[in-house]
N, C-alpha and C positions, 0 to 999 in steps of 0.2 A: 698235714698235721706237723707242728713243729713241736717237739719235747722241750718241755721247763727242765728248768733247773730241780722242779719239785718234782717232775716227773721221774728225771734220772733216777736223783734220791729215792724213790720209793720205788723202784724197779732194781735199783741195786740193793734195798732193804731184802726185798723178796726173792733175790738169787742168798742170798746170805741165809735167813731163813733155813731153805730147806736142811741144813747141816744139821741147825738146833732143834729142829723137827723130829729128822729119823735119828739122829743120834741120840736125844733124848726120851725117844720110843713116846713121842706123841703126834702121833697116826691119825689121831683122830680129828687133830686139827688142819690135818693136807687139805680141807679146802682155802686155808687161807691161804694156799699157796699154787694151787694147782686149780684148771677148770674140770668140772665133773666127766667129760667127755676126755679129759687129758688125753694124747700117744706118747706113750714114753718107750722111747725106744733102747732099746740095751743090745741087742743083736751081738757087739762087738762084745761085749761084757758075756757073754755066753745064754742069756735069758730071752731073746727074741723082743717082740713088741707087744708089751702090753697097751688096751684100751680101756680107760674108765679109770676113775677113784676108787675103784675096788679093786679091783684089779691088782692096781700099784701097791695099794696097803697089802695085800693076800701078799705078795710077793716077800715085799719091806718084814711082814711078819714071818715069812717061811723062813728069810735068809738073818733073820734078826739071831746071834752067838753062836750059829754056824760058823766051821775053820774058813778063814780068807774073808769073813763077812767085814769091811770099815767100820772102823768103832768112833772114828771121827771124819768126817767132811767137812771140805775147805777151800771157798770160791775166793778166785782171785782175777786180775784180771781181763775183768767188764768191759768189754766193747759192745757200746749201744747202738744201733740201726734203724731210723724213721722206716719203714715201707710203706704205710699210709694205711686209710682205714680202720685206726685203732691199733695197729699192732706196730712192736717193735720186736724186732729180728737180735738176741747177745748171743756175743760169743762170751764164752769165760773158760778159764782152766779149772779144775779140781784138783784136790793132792786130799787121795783118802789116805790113813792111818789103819792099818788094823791093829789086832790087838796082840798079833805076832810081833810087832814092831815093824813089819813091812810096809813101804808106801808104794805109792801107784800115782799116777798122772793122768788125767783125763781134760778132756777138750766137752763143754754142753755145748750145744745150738741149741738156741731155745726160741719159739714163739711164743710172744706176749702180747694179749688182748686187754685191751679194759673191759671193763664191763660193770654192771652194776654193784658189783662189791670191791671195787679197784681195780687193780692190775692182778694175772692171774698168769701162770705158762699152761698153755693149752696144747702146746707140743715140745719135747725133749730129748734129744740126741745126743748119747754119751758114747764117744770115744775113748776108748783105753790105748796109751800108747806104749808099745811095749820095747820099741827103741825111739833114740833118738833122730831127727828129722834126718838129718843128715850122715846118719848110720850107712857104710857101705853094707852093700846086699850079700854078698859075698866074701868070702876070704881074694877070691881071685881080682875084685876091685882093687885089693890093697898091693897088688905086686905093680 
């Protein structure tokens, strides 16, 4: 499978999306963005792995103006990946906002399938970075 140019485009539409989705507390539309069997995985975020479109929203609704919860999300980024089969393999960064004024940085990996309603991510890995890559580990690194 070789990605169009249209392909990109509508696969980078759809990492864009989710921001305007749960930020604008419409949940009810994550199929147009997620497949119904979705893994979204949070583990590093402290929430473990959710399965299913239910799942995800139950979540999205618990943590929805909770303290720390992002009041905006913000893909940036896109590095797209044939693996064949229908699916392509993005990386992309994140930068949520909350509404303390604090941001955050995150790394998705995402699997993306087509299928008969377009492109959809059926798998999601969110990294939270909480230093920078090249942060010494230690104080005793810096002598």
């Amino acid at each position: 499978m070789t990605l169009s140019v249209e392909d990109r485009l509508d696969i980078s539409e759809l990492l864009a999306l989710h921001g305007h989705l749960v930020d604008n507390d419409e949940l009810d539309r994550l199929d147009e963005l997620f497949t119904d069997d979705i893994v979204y995985e949070t583990s590093n975020l402290g929430h473990g792995e959710l399965r299913g479109l239910a799942a995800f929203r139950d979540m999205a609704r618990e943590r929805a103006g909770k303290p720390g919860a992002p009041v905006g999300h913000h893909v940036t980024n896109i590095v797209l990946t044939e693996t064949g089969d229908g699916r392509v393999h993005a990386r992309s960064k994140g930068i949520g906002a909350g509404a303390d004024g604090q941001c955050g940085s995150v790394t998705y990996e995402d699997v993306i399938v087509r299928g008969e309603r377009g492109w959809r991510i059926s798998r999601r890995r969110i990294t939270l970075h909480f230093t920078p890559a090249a942060a010494p580990e230690t104080e005793e690194a810096d002598s």
